[in-house]
C-alpha positions as a Markdown table, in Angstrom:
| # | Residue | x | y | z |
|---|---|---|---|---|
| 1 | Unk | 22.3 | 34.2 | -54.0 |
| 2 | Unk | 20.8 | 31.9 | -51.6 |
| 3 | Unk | 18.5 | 29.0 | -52.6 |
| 4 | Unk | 15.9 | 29.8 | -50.1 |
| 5 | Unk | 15.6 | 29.9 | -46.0 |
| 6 | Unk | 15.8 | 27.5 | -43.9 |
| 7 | Unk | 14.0 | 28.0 | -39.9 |
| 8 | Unk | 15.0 | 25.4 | -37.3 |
| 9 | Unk | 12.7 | 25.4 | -34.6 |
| 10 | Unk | 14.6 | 23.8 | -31.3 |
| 11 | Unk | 12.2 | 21.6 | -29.1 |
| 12 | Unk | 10.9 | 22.0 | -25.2 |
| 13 | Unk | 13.4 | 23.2 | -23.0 |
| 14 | Unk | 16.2 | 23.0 | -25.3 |
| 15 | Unk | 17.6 | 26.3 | -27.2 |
| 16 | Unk | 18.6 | 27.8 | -30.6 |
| 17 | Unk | 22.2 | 26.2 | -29.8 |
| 18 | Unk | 21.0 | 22.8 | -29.1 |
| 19 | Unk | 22.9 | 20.0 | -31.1 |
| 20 | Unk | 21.0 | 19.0 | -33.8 |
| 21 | Unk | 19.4 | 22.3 | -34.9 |
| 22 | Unk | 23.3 | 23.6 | -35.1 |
| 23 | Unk | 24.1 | 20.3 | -37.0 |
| 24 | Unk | 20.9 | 21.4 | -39.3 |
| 25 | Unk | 22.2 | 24.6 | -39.8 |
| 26 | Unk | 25.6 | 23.9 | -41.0 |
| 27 | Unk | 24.4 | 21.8 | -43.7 |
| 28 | Unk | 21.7 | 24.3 | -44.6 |
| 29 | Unk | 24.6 | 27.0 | -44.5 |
| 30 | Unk | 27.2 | 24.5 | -46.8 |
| 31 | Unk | 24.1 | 24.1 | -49.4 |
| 32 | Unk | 23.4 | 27.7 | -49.7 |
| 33 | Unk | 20.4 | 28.2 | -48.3 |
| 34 | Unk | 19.9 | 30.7 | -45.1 |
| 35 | Unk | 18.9 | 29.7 | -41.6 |
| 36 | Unk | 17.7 | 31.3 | -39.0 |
| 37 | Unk | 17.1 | 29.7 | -35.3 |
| 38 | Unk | 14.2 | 31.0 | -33.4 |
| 39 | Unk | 14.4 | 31.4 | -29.6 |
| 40 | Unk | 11.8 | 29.7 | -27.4 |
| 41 | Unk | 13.4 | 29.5 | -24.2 |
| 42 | Unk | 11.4 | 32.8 | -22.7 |
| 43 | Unk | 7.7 | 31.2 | -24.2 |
| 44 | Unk | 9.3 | 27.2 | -22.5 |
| 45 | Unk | 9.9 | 28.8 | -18.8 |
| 46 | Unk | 5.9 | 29.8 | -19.0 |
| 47 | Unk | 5.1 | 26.4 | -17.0 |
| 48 | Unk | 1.9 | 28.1 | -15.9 |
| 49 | Unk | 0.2 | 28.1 | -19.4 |
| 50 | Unk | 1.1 | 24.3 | -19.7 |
| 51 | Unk | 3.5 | 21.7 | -19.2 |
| 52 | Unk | 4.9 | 22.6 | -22.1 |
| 53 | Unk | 5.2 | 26.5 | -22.0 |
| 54 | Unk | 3.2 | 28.5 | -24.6 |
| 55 | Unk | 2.9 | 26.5 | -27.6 |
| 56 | Unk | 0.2 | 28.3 | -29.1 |
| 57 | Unk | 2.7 | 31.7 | -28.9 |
| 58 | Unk | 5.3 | 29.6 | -30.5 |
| 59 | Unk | 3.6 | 29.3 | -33.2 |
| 60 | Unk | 2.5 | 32.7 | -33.4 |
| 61 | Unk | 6.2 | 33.4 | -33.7 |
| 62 | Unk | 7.0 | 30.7 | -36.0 |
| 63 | Unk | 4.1 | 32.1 | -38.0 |
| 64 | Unk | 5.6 | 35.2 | -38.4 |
| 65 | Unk | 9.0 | 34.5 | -38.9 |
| 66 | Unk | 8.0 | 32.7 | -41.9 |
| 67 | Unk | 5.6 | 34.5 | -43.3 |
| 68 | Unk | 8.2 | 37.6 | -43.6 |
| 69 | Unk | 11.1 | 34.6 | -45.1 |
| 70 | Unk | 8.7 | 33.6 | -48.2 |
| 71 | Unk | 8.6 | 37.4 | -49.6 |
| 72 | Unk | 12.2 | 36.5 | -50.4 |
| 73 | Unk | 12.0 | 32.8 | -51.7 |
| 74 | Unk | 11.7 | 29.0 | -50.8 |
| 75 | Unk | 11.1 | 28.2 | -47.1 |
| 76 | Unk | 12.1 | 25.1 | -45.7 |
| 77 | Unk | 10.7 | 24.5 | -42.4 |
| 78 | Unk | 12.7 | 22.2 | -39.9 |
| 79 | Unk | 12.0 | 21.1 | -35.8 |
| 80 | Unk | 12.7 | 19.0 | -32.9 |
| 81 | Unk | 9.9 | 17.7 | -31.0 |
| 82 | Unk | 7.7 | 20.9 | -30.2 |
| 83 | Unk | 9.6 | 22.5 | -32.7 |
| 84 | Unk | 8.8 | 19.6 | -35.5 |
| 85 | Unk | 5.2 | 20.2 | -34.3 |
| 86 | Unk | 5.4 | 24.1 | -34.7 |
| 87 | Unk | 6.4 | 23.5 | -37.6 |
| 88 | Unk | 4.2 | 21.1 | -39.1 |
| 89 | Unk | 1.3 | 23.4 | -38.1 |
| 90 | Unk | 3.2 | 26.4 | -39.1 |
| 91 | Unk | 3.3 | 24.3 | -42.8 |
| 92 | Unk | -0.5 | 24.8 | -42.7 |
| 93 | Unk | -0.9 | 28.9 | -42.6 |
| 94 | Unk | 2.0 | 29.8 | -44.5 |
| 95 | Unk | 3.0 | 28.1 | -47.8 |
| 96 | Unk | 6.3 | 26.5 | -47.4 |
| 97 | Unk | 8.4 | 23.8 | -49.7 |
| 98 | Unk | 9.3 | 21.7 | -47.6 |
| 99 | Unk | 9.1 | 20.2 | -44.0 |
| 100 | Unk | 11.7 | 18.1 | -42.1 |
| 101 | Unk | 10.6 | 16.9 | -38.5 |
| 102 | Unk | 12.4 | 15.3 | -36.0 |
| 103 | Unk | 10.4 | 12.8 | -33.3 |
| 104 | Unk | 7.5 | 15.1 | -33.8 |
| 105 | Unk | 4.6 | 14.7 | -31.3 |
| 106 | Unk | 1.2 | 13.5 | -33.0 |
| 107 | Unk | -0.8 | 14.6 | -30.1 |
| 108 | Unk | 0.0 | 17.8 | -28.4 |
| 109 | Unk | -2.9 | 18.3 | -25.3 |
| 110 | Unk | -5.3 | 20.5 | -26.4 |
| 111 | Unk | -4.5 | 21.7 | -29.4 |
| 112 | Unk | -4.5 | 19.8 | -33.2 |
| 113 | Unk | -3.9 | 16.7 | -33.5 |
| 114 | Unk | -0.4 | 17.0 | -35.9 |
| 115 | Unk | -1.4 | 18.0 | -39.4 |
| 116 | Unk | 1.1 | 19.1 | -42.6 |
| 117 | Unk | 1.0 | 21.1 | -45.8 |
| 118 | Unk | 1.4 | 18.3 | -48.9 |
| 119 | Unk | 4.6 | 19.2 | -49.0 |
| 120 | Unk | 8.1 | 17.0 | -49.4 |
| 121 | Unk | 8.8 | 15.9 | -45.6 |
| 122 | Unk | 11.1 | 13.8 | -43.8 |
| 123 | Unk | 10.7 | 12.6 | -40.6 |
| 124 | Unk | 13.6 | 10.8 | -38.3 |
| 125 | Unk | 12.1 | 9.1 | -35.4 |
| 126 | Unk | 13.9 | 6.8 | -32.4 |
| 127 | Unk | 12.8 | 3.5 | -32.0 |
| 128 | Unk | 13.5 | 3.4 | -28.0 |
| 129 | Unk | 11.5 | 7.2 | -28.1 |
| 130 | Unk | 10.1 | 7.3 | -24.4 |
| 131 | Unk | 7.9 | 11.1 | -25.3 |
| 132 | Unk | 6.7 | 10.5 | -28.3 |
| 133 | Unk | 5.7 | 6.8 | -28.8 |
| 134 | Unk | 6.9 | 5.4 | -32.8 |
| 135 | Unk | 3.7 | 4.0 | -33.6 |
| 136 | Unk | 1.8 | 6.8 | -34.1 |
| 137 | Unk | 4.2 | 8.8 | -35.8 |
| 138 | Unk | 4.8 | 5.8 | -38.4 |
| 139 | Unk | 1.2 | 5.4 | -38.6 |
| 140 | Unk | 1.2 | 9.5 | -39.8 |
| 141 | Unk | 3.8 | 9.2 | -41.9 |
| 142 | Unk | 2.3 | 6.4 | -43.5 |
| 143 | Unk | -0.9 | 7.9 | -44.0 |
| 144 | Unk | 0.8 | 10.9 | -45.6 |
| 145 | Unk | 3.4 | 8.8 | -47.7 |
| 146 | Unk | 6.1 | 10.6 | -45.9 |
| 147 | Unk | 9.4 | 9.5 | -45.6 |
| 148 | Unk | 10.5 | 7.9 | -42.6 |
| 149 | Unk | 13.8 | 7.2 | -40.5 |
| 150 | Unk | 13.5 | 5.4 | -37.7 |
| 151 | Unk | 16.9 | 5.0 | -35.6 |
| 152 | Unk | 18.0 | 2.8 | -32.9 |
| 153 | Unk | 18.0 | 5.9 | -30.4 |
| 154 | Unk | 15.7 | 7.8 | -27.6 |
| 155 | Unk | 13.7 | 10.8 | -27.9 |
| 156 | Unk | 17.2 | 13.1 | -28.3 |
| 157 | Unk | 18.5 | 11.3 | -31.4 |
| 158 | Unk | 21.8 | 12.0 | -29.5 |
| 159 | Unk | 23.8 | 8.7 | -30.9 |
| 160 | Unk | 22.1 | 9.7 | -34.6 |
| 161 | Unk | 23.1 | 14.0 | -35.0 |
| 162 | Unk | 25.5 | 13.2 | -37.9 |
| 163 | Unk | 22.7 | 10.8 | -39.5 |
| 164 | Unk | 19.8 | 13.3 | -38.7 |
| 165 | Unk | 21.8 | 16.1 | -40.6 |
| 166 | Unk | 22.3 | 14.0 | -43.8 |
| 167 | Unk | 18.7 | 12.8 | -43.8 |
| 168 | Unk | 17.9 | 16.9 | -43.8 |
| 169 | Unk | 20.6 | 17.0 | -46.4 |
| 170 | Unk | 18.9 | 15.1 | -48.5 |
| 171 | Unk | 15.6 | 16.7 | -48.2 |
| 172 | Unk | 16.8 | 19.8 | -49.0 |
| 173 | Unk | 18.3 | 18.6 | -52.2 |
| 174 | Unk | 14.6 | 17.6 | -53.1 |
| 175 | Unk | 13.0 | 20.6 | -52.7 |
């Protein structure tokens, strides 16, 4: 029996195979829990909407993915960039246990202005992050009492994967 469902959201112009939400996955899979890894690339290509494809679809679909997972337990909800965002607004509409977001914009254009469920969340964040400046995500996560790892890395977490995944480790032995 699984301990509940983890969905990893991968971030603007990236894919469900990307690096870290596969690194996510295995640990999800090793603790028991499900996983799932939503495809965005078809809503990302839809430059015309925005410069960042069609976020407010994304999270239409992220919406619904999750809403179907918590008929059958414990949702943890888990993103890169857009994806941490999705997910964080996602957090909002459908009752989730926990969130874990990686450099997660606090400002996304015209929509919200990134806002959480009161829900366990970790948030890993790179110092040298040239997309998503650190200030105002510490400043978030501050006001929220989240925790908070910030890494000597850019917006990719590239040199921090194996760090990333034990931080989401750890939240998911919280929750």
């Amino acid at each position: 029996m699984s301990r509940g469902h983890c969905i990893l959201s991968h971030g603007f112009e990236s894919g469900p195979d990307a690096t870290k939400v596969t690194a996510l996955a295995d640990v999800a899979e090793r603790l028991g829990w499900t996983h799932e890894r939503p495809d965005y690339t078809d809503l990302d290509a839809r430059h015309e909407i925005s410069r960042v494809g069609d976020v407010p679809e994304r999270l239409r679909r992220l919406v619904g993915l999750a809403t179907a997972a918590v008929q059958r337990g414990p949702v943890v909800l888990a993103g890169s960039s857009l994806g941490a965002y999705i997910s964080a607004i996602a957090s909002l509409q459908v009752p989730v246990r926990g969130l874990f977001l990686m450099v997660p914009p606090t400002t996304m254009g015209p929509m919200p202005a990134l806002d959480a469920a009161s829900v366990p969340t970790s948030v890993v964040h790179a110092w040298h992050d040239d997309v998503v400046p650190a200030a105002g995500v510490i400043e978030w996560c501050r006001a929220r009492s989240a925790r908070l790892l910030m890494l000597d890395d850019g917006h990719r977490l590239t040199d921090h994967v194996e760090t990333t995944a034990l931080e989401f480790e750890l939240l998911l032995g919280r929750v």
